[in-house]
N, C-alpha and C positions, 0 to 999 in steps of 0.2 A: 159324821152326824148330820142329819137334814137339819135345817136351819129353817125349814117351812114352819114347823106348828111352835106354840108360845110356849110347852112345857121346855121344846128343845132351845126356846132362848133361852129362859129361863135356866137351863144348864149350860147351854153359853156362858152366860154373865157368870154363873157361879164358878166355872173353869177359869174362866178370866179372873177372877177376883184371886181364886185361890194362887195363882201361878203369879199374878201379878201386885197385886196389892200391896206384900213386901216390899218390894222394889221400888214400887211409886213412892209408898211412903218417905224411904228413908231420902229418895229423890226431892221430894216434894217438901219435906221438912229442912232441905239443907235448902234446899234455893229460897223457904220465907223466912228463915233462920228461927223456927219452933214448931217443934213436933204438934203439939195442938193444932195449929194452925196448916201443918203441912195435913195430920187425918182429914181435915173439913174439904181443902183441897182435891186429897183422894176420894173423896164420898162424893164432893162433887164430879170430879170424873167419872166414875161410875156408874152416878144418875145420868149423866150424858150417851154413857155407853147404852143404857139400857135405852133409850131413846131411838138407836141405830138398828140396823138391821144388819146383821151380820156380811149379807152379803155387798152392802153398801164399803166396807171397806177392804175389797179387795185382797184378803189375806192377812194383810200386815198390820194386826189387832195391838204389837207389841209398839210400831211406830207410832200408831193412831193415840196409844193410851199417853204415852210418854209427852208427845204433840200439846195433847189435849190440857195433861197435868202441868207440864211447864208453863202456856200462855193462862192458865187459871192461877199457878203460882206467881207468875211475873204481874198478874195484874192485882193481886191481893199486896203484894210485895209493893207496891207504884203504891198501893193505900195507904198501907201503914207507914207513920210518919218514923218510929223506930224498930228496927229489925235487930231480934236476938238473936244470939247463936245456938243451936242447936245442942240437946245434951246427948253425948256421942254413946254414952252407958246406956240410954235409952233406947237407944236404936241397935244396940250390938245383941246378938244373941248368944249363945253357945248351944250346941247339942248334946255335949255330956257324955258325949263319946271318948274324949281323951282324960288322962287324969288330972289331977289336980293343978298339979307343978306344967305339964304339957299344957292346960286351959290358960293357967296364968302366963307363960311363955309365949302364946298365940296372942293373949289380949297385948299383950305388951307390944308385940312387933305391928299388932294392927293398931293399934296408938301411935305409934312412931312412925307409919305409914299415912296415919290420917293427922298426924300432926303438919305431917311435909306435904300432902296434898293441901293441906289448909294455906298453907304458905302462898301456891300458886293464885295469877290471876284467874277470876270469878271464869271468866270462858274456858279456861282451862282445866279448872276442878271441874265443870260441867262434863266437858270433853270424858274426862279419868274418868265418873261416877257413873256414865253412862256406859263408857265399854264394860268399865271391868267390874260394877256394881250391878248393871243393870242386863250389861251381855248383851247389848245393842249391835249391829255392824257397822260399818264406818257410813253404807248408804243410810240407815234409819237414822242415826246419832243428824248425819247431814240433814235432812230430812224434822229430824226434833227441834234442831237447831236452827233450819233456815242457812246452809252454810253450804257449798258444793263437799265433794266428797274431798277432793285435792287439798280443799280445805281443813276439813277433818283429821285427815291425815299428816298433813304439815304439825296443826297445833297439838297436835297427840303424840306426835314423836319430840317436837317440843320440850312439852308438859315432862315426859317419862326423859329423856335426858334431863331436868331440872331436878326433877326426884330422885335419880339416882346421884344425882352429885349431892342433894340434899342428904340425902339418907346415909351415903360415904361417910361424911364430913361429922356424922353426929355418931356415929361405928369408931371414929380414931377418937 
């Protein structure tokens, strides 16, 4: 897609929004600890994005948004004097695809996965939410984070050793 004329930003933003906006959200909503407050978050991101010109960030629209979202959440988060935690049924979906008893099976084991990422220290649930919520790479995640990749890597292997011994331990 050329990225020269404004209808094709225009569908920029909109492909962006669509692919990413998910993502942000539920990203955005955990780090100010309320979904409210993480959509405004995301809105503002993407007012920012429409502001860029596609070619201005070099490909990596998925780093830039994440970048963008976190130091907008970390700074709304710095304001508010109390931070709630986030309601997890509001941010989970289902597609409706499996049956009843398989949807409620599914919710359940992502409850008890997101119970035990809860557990984890803040940099570390960051770490989790970004690979494997957001599908980041260890360079973008470093990158969102401000962290080298070595880094990344260390607290992410970390993290998932701590979950699986979490997770064991609540199985017996």
């Amino acid at each position: 897609m050329s990225i020269e004329g404004g209808s094709d930003k225009a569908a920029w933003v909109q492909a962006a929004l669509a692919q990413y906006e998910g993502p942000l959200l539920r990203y955005a909503a955990r780090l100010v600890g309320n979904v409210e407050r993480g959509r405004e978050v995301v809105q503002d991101t993407f007012l920012r994005l429409c502001e860029r010109n596609p070619a201005e960030l070099n490909g990596d629209l998925a780093c830039w948004l994440f970048t963008v979202c976190r130091r907008r959440a970390l700074d709304v988060r710095k304001k508010e004097l109390r931070v709630t935690t986030a309601t997890m049924e509001k941010l989970e979906t289902t597609d409706g695809s499996a049956g009843p008893a398989e949807a409620m099976e599914s919710r359940q084991e992502q409850s008890k996965v997101q119970a035990a990422v809860a557990e984890l220290p803040e940099r570390e649930q960051e770490i989790v939410r970004l690979k494997f919520e957001a599908g980041l790479s260890y360079k973008q995640i470093a990158e969102v984070m401000e962290l080298s990749v070595g880094n990344v890597g260390f607290l992410l292997h970390t993290a998932i050793g701590k979950l699986r011994q979490q997770l064991g331990e609540r199985t017996r």
